[in-house]
N, C-alpha and C positions, 0 to 999 in steps of 0.2 A: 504494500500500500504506500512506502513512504519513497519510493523509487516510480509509481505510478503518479505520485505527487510531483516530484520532482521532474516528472516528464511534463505535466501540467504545463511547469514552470519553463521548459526550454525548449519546449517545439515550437513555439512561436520563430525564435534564433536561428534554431536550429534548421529549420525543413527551408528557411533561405538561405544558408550556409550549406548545405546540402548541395543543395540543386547549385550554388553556384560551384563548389569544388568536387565534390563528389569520392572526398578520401578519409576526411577524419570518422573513423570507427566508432568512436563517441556517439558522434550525432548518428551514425547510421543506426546503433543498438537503441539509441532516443527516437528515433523516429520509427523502427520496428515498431517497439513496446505501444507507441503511441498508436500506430497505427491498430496495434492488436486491440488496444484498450476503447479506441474510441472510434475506430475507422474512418471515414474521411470527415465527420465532423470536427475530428481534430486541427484540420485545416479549412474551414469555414470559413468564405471571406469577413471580415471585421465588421461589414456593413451589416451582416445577422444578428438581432438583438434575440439571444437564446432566452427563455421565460428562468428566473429563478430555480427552479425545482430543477430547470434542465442542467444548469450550472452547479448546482449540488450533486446530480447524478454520478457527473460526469467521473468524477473518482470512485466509484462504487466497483470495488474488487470485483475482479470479471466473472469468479463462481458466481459472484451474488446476483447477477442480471439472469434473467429469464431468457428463455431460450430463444423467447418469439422480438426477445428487444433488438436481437439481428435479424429475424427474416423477414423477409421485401413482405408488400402489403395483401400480392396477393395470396403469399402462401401463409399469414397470419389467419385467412380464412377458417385454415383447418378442413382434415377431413369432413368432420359432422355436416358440410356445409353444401348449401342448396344451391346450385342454376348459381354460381357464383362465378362471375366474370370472370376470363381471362387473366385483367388488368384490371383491379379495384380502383376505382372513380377518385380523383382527388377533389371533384367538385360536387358535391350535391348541391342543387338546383334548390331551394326549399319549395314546401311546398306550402301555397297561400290562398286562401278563399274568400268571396267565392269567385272561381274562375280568372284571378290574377296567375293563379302559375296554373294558366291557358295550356291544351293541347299542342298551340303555336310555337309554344316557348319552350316546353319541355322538349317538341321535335325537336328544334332548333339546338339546346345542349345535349340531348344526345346524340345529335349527327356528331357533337365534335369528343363522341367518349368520354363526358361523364353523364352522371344521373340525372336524367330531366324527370321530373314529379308534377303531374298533375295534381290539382284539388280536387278531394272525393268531397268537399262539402255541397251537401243541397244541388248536388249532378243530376237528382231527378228534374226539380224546376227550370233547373238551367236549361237541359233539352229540351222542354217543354216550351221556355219564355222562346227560345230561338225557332223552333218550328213556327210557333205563331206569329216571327220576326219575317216569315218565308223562306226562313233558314238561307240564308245569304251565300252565295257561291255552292249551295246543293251539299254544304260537308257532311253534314249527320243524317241525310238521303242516304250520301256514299257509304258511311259508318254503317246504317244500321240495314243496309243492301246485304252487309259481309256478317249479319246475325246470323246465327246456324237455326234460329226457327223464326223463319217469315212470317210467318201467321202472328209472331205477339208482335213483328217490326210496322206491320201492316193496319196492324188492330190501333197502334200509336199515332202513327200519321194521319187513319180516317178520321180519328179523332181530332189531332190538335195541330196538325200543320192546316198552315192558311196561306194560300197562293198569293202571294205578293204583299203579305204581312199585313197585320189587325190596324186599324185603324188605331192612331197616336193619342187619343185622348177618349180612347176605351182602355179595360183593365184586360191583363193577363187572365184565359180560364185560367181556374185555381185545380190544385190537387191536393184532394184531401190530407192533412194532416197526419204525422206516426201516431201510432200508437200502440198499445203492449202487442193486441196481434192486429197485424196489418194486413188490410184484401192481398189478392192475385194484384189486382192492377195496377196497384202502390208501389208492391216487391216488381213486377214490370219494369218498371218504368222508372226502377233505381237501377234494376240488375243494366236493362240497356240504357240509362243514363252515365254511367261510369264504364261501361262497354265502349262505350260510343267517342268517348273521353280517351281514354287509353288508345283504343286501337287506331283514333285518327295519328294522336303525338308518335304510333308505331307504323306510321305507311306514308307515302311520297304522295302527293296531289293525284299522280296515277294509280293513287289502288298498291301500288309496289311496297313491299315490307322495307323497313330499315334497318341494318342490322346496328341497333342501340341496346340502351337499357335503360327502360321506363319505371317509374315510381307510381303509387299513389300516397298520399299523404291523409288519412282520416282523424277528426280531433276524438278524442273517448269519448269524451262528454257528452258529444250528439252522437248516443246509446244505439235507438230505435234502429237507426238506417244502414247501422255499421254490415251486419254479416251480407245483408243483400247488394250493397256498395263493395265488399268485399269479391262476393264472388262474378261481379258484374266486367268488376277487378280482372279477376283470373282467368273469366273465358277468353278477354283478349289480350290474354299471357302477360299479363304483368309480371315483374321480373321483382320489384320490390314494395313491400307493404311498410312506410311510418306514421308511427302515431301517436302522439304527445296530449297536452290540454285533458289529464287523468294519467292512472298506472292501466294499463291494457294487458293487465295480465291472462286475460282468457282467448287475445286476440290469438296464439304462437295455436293454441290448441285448434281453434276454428279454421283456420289456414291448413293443417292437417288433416283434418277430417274433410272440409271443405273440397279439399283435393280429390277427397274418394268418394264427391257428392255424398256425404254423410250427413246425416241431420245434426244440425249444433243448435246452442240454445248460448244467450248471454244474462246476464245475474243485470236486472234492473234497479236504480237508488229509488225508492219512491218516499217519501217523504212520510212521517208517523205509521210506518208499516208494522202492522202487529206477524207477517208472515213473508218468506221470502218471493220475490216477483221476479221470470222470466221472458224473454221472445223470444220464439222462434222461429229459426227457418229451415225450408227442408227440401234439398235440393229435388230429390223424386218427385214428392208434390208439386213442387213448384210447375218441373217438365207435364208432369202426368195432366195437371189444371190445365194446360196450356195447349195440351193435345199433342204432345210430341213426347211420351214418355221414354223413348230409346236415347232420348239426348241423356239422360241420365246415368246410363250404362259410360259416358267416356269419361277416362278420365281427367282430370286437369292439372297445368302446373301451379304447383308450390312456391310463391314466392320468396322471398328474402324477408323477415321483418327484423327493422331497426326500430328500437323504440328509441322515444325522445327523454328523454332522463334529465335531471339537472343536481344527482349525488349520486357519490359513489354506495350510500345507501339502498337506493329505490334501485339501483342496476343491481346490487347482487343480492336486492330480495327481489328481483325476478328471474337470474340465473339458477333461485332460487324454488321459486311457488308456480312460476309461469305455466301453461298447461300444457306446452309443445310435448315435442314426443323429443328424445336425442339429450345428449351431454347437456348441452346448453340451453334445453327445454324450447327447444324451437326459434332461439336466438342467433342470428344471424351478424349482428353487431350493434352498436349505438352510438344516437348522436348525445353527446351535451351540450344543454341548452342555454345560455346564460340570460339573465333578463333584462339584457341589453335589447333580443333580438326581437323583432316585431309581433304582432299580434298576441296573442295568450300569453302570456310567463306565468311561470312558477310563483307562488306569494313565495313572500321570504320567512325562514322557519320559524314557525310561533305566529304566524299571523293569520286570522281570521276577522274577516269581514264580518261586524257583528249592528245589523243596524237600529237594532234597537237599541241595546247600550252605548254604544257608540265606542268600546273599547276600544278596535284598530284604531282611532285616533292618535293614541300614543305612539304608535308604530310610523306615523305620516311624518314626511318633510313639510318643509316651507310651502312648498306648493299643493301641497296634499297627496304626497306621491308615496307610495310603501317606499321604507327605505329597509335596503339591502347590506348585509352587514358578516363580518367574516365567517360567521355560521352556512353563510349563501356559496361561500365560496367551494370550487371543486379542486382538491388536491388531483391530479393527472397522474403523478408517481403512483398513489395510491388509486386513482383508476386504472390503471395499467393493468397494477396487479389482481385486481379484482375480476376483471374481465377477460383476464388470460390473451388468448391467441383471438382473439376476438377483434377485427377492425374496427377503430371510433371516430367521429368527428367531431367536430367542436363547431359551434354554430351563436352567434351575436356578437357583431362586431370583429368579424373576422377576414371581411371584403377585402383584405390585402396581400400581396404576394409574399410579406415578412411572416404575418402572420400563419398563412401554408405552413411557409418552412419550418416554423416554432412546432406544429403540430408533427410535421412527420420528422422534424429531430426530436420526437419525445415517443417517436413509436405510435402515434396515431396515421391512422390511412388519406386522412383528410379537411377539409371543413364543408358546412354547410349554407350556403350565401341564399338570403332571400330578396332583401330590401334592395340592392344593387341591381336585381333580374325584375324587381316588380314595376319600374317605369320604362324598361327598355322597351323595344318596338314592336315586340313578339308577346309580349305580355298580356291580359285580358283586360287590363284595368280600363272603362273607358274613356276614349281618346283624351277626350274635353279636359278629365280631370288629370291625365297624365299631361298634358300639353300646362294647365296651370301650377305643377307643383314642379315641373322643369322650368317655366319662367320663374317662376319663385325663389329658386332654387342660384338661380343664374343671378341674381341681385343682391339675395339675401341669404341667410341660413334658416332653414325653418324650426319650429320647436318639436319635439314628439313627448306628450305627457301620459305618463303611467299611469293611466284611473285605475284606481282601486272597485270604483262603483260601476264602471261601463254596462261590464257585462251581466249578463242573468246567471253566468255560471258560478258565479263565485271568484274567479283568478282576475287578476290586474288584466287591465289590456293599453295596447298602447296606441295612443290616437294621433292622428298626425293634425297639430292646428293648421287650420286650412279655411281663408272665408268662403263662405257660400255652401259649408257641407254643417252636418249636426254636432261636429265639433266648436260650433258658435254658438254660447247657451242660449239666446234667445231664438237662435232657426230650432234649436231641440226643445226649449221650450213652448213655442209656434206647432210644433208636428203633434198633427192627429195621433192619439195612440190607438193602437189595434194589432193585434196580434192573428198573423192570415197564414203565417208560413211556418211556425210553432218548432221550429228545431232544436232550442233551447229552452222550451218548454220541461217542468222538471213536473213527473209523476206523484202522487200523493193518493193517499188514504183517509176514507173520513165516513164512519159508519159504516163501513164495511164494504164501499163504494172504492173506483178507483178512478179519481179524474188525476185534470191536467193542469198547471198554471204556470203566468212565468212575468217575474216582477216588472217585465217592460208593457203587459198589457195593458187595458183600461181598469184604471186604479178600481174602480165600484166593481167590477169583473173579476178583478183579482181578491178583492176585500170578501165578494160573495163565497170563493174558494176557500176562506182563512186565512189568505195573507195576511202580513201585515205593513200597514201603509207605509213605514220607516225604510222596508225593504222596496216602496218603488222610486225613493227620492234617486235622483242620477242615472238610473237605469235608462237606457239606448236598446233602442232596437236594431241587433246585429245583424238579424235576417235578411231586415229590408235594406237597411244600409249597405249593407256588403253586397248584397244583389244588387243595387244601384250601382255601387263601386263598377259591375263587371257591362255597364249597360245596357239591362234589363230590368229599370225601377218597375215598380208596381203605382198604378194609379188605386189610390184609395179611394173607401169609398164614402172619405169626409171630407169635407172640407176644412181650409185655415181659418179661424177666424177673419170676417169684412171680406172672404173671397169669395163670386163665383163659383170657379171652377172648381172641381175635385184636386186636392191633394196629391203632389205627384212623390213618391219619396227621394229623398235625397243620399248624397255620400257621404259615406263613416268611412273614412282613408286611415286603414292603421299602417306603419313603418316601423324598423329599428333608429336604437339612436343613431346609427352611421346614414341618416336619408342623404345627407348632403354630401357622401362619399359621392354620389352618380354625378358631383360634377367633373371629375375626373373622367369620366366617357363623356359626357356631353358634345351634342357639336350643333351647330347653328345653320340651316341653308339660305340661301338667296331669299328663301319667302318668310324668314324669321322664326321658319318653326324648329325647335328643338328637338331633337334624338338621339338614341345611342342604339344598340343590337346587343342583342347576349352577346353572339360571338368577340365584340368588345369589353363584355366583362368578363370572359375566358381569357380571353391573349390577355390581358392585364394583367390576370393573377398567373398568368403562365406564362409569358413573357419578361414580367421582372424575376420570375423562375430561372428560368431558362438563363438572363442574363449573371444572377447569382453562382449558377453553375459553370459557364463559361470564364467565368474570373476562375474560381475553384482548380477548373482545368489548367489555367495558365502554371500552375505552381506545378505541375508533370511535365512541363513542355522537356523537359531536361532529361528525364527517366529513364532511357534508353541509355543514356551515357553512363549510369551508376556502375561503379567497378565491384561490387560487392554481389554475385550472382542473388542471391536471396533477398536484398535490400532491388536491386533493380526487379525481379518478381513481384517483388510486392508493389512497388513504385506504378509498373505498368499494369496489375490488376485493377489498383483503385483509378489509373487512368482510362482502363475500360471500361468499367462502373459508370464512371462520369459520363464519358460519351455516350456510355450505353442511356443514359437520364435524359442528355441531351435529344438525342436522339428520338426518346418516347415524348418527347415535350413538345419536339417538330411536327410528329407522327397528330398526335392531341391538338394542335393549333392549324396543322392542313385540315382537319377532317371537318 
């Protein structure tokens, strides 16, 4: 250890002392050891700011590292592991609803190899609002052309496509609401909703598959629509399942069984429940209902699930309790989350929104924002070792090419970028509001504030101030409340009955249910907002106060705090309008890659010359290494 130390101290000296003479023995046995101890981040260019923990590691006697702290990312997979890439992704795409991480966008990062993620949120209305849009350029025509039973793809469209789109100041039909057991037409119309979704972001405008690898991203929370979103999922081979905003510990098992069209069932929260509540779904039925019961005999693929974690706790009481079947109970890897990153986060430990008492107050900043405090924070040494061989990313605030390298010199596979992909030009967010938070953006820095209150679910959310959307209190206090789209609707018990409620609806509405009215002060409606975000508001069917017309909903814009990183891609045309492309927030984070490792190489240019045959061996391995990095990083920014 104290000759490991001392190498610490003089390979710096030494590996350019080295390379310029290539004779004193000294340094060749110093740059061996170093090499053996630390491989080529021993020579890291100085421009790398390594994370603490990583600078601590860094002398940790070489027994005491684990076996997977050297192998490349994709062989950390592990045997146990499923449909597992080639090449593990250094980028996950995240995934953001509703309909911001678009089909368009997730294509788009998976033509260039890594993970592009769809939103599974409220994918059934989505297809829905856009058929009645006239479904513009025929894409979910084309999607749900390529369903293996035309008779439910057909049943969809007599219904709710409308030839040259509904008139603009009529309302969307509606679809029925979840609830514990849901019709044939609901589970429909989710299964090819999220079908339709995936298999577009997995095929070329001609109907041609891409060879990628697509996600879906489902929040826990919204319970109801999970298994049928799930397996709407896997007919059109979805390759990876994430899923955060809750612990999804029965997701790993459903995914399994799912595979063998098996009936699953998920554990529902219902509020003062004197007994336990499930839903179900079941894939036979479902085919047999629909008149095509042989579709049930295939089987399907198994995807990937990453769950979204934000401790080294909740990851290994799922390594743990999770329902999967294998070593890792059906875990495939994980991101962490920090609550930096946009929409849902984790409260911070010990915090509870309590609105009758009002106790979380203590826990609030200046602004009124949870404040997050070294309890929040995730040691990575100690998740390493908790998760074994297991690939991870790291996700909020991590849009940067330094920030990459911190992860994979710390033995993670990668990171997870949302807010940077969610204004680019492939994204679903509509235009209008994308075009004003890039001028905004281009002038100013904007805010992003953590409500504790936003959501129905209970978790912070993070709202992007923005005028003209429901993050302005008086447009949230102006908007009709009404509850039409119920996805965060929370279940409850009362006489032996089982309804629905959810603190963003009409207070007298919710009050009749037992709520309590403390619990609807601040509360937003996510549903409409966020569907507004993807432009397909809902015309209500109130008005604003002194208005005519019906109510149109408006946008709830959530982001992470890094919003104003996208002006780093920004670019301006001839007609003042602002944009960027995914593929610019790839080469960015792969490109100042790229040039990291290019410096890196310079300090081998010599290598061949070493007179020590074993010192010039080693010299020219880790210069193949290097190219061989470079190499994948070209390979990743052509595609």
């Amino acid at each position: 250890e104290e000759a490991a130390l001392a190498c610490d101290l003089l390979v710096p000296f030494n590996v350019v002392w080295i390379l310029d003479t290539m004779r004193v023995m000294l340094a060749s046995w110093a740059l061996a050891a170093a090499l053996a101890l630390h491989g080529a981040d021993a020579f890291s260019p100085s421009g790398v700011q390594l994370p603490a923990s990583r600078l601590t590691s860094s002398s940790m006697p070489l027994a005491a590292r684990p076996a997977a702290f050297w192998a490349p990312a994709a062989k950390r997979a592990g045997a146990t592991q499923l449909h597992m890439a080639a090449t593990v992704p250094k980028i996950i795409q995240g995934g953001m609803g509703v309909q911001v991480s678009s089909w368009k966008l997730a294509r788009e990062v998976g033509r260039k190899g890594e993970l592009g993620v769809i939103s599974g949120t409220a994918m059934d209305v989505v297809l829905l609002r856009w058929l009645q849009e006239g479904d513009p350029g025929g894409v979910y025509r084309r999607a749900l052309a390529a369903f293996p039973d035309q008779g439910m793809a057909q049943r969809c469209l007599a219904k709710y496509f409308v030839e040259g789109g509904k008139e603009k100041d009529k309302p969307y039909r509606p679809l029925q609401m979840w609830v514990m057991e849901p019709s044939q037409e609901l589970n429909e119309i989710s299964v090819l909703g999220n079908y339709c979704e995936v298999w577009l972001a997995k095929h070329n405008d001609d109907s041609s598959p891409i060879d990628s690898v697509i996600g879906i991203n489902c929040l826990t929370k919204i319970q109801l629509p999970v298994m049928s979103s799930l397996y709407g999922a896997m007919l059109a081979e979805c390759d990876y399942v994430l899923m955060g905003a809750g612990i999804p510990m029965e997701v790993p098992g459903i995914l399994d069984r799912l595979s063998r069209n098996e009936d699953v069932k998920m554990a529902i929260d219902v509020d003062d429940a004197v007994t336990g509540y499930y839903t179900h779904f079941s894939p036979k039925n479902f085919w047999t209902n629909s008149g095509r019961p042989e579709l049930a005999d295939k089987a399907v693929k198994r995807p990937n699930f990453l769950p979204i974690v934000s401790s080294v706790l909740l990851a290994s009481a799922m390594l743990k309790r999770a329902t999967g079947e294998g070593p890792t109970r059906g875990i495939q890897g994980f991101v962490i989350e920090f609550p930096t990153a946009g929409g849902h986060n984790a409260p911070p430990r010990g915090f509870k929104y309590d609105a009758t008492t009002g106790s979380h107050a203590l826990s609030l900043n200046d602004k009124g924002e949870p404040i997050y405090g070294p309890k929040d924070e995730v040691d990575l040494v100690k998740f390493k070792n908790a998760v074994g061989d297991l690939p991870f990313y790291l996700a909020g605030y991590y849009a940067r090419p330094e920030k990459l390298q911190e992860v994979l010199a710390l033995g993670g596979a990668g990171v997870q970028v949302g807010t940077s992909f969610a204004f680019s030009e492939e994204s679903g967010l509509w235009d209008q509001a994308k075009q004003q938070v890039l001028q905004q953006i281009a002038n100013d820095d904007l805010v992003v504030y953590t409500d504790p209150v936003a959501s129905p679910t209970g978790f912070p959310f993070k709202v992007l101030e923005l005028d003209g959307s429901l993050s302005v209190k008086d447009n949230y206090e102006e908007r009709p409340r009404v509850c039409n789209l119920g996805y965060l609707r929370t279940a409850y018990e009362k006489d032996g009955k089982l309804g629905y409620r959810c603190a963003s609806e009409p207070i007298d509405d919710y009050l009749k249910k037992g709520g309590d009215k403390s619990a609807t002060e601040g509360r937003k409606c996510l549903c409409n907002g966020l569907m507004a975000n993807a432009g397909v508001p809902q015309v209500s069917p109130f008005k604003k106060a002194g208005e005519d017309s019906r109510y149109v909903e408006e946008t709830l814009i959530t982001a992470g705090d890094d919003v104003n990183q996208v002006r780093k891609y920004m670019k301006q045309d001839a007609n003042g309008r602002w944009s960027y492309s995914a593929n610019d927030v790839i080469d960015y984070l792969l490109g100042r890659f790229k040039d990291e490792y290019t410096n890196e190489l310079k300090l081998y240019k010599d290598a061949d010359a070493a007179e020590d045959p074993k010192v010039k061996e080693m010299l020219l391995a880790e210069k193949a290494k290097i190219e061989s990095k470079i190499s994948g990083v070209n390979d990743q920014i052509a595609k």
